[in-house]
N, C-alpha and C positions, 0 to 999 in steps of 0.2 A: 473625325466625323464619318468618312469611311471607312472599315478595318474589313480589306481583301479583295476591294474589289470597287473599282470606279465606275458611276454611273454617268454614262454621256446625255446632254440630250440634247435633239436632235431638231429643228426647227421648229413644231409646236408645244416642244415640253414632253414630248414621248421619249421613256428609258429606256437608254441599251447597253444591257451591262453588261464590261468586259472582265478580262482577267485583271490584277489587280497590274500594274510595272510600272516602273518610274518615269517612264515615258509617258503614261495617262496620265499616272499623278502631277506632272508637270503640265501639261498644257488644258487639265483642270485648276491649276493654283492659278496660269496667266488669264485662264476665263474668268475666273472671278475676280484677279486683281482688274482686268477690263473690263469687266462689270461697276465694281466702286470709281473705276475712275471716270464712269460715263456720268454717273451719278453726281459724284464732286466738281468735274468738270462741267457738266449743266449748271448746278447750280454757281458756281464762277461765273461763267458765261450770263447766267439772268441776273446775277447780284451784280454785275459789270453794267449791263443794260438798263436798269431800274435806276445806277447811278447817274445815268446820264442823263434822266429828266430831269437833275436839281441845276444841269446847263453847269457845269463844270468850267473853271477856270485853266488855264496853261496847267498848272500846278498841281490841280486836283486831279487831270488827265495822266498828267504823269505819277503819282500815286497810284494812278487804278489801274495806268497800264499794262502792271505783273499780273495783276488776277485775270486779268481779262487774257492774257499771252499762255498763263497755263492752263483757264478751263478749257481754249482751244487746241490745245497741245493733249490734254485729257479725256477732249471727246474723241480727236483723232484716233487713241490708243481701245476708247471707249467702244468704236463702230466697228470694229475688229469682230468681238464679243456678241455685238446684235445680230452679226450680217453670221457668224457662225451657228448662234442660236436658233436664227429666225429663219434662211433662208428658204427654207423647203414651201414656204407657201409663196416665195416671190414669183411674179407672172413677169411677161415682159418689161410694162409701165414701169412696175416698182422696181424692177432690179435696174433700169435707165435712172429711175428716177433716186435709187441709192446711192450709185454709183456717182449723180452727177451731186446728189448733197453730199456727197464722202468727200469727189473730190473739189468742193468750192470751201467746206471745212479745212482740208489739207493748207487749198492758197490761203484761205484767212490767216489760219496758224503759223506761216511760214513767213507770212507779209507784216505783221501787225509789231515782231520784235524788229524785223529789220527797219521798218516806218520808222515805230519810237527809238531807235536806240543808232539808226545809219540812214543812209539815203529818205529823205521825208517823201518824196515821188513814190515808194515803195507801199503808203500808205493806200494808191489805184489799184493797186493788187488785193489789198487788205477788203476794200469795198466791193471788186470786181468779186470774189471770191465768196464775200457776205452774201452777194445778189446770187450768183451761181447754187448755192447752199440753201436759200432762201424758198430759191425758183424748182429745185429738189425733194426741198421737203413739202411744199404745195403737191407735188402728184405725189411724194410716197403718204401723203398723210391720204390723199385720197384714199388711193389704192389700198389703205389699211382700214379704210373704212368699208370701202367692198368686200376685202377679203375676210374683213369682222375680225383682225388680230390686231391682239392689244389691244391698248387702255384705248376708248373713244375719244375720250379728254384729251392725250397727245396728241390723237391724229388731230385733231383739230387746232391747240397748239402750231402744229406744222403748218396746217392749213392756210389761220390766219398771220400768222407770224409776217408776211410780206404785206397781204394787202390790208390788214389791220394795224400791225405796230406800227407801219412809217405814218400814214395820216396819224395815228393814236400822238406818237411820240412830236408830231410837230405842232398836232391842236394842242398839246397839254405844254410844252415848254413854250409855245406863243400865248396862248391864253391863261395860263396858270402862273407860270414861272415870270411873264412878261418880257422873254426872250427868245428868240428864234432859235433853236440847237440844232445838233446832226441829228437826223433823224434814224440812225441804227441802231438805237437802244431798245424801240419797242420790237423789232425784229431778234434783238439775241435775246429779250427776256423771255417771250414767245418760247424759241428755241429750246434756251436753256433748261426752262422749266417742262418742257417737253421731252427733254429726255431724263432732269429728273424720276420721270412718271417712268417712262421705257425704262429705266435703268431698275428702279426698283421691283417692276412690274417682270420683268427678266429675271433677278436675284430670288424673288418669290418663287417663280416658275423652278428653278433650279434649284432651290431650296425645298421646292414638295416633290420634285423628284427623285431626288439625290433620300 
């Protein structure tokens, strides 16, 4: 795709091309591999979320446990890639406000195998973390909306993802499904599919510069 010479770019998509060494061409193969995995791992993350309005049984939760443990394990590798692409236009708000979705993603990711798989108590972390995450991407999604980068639609995503998916997720499995569920699904489909959008919308950008 390159022959001699790697193009970096730089937080809004501006090219700065270097001399070609293995050292660039390395930590361009790991941006792009953390570019796809922001991608797969969203969409993990919202096909995990979406499942949980059909109010899941013991059973069904533990099937959907793995996808749900790697897309969050995948964004963590994913926000790597964003915070490198994107940073140059983050102001204060946003880069508190990354920081503190990056790190409520991290406890989610770290909590949700230990929950399913060792100490069930472990599972307060998984949520604490959700909420952390949740309450980060509300001001980064602002803040991208003032700053006018990126896709509109994610930030919004981000936005509502707390204070729309939980009402969302607990009218539709009480009124719908005719059972009261957990209510963190509308909040990671939100998510998920929110960086879907970032993830692709990133890969483009790096793909008309490159």
């Amino acid at each position: 795709m390159l022959s001699g010479s790697v193009v970096t770019v730089v937080g809004d998509g501006i090219g700065r091309t270097q001399s070609g060494g293995s050292g660039s061409t390395d930590l361009g193969r790991w941006q792009r591999l953390s570019i796809g995995s922001e991608i797969v791992g969203g969409a993990l993350v919202a096909l995990s979320g979406l499942a949980l309005f059909s109010v899941l049984n013991e059973r069904e939760f533990e099937l959907l446990a793995p996808f749900a443990v790697a897309g969050f394990f995948l964004l963590v590798f994913g926000l790597w890639a964003y915070h490198e692409r994107q940073q140059d236009w983050f102001g204060r708000p946003s880069r508190v406000s990354f920081w503190a979705m990056s790190l409520g993603t991290v406890v989610a990711a770290i909590s949700l195998p230990i929950a399913e798989y060792g100490p069930g108590v472990a599972f307060v972390g998984f949520l604490l973390g959700l909420l952390v995450a949740m309450l980060g991407a509300l001001g980064f999604g602002v803040a991208m909306l003032r700053a006018d980068a990126g896709p509109r639609a994610a930030a919004w995503l981000l936005i509502l993802a707390l204070p729309v998916g939980v009402p969302l997720t607990i009218a539709f499995t009480t009124y719908v499904m005719g059972e009261g569920a957990d209510p963190w699904g509308g909040p990671m489909a939100f998510y998920g599919l929110a960086w879907i959008l970032l993830g692709t919308h990133l890969r483009r950008t790096v793909g008309g510069a490159a």
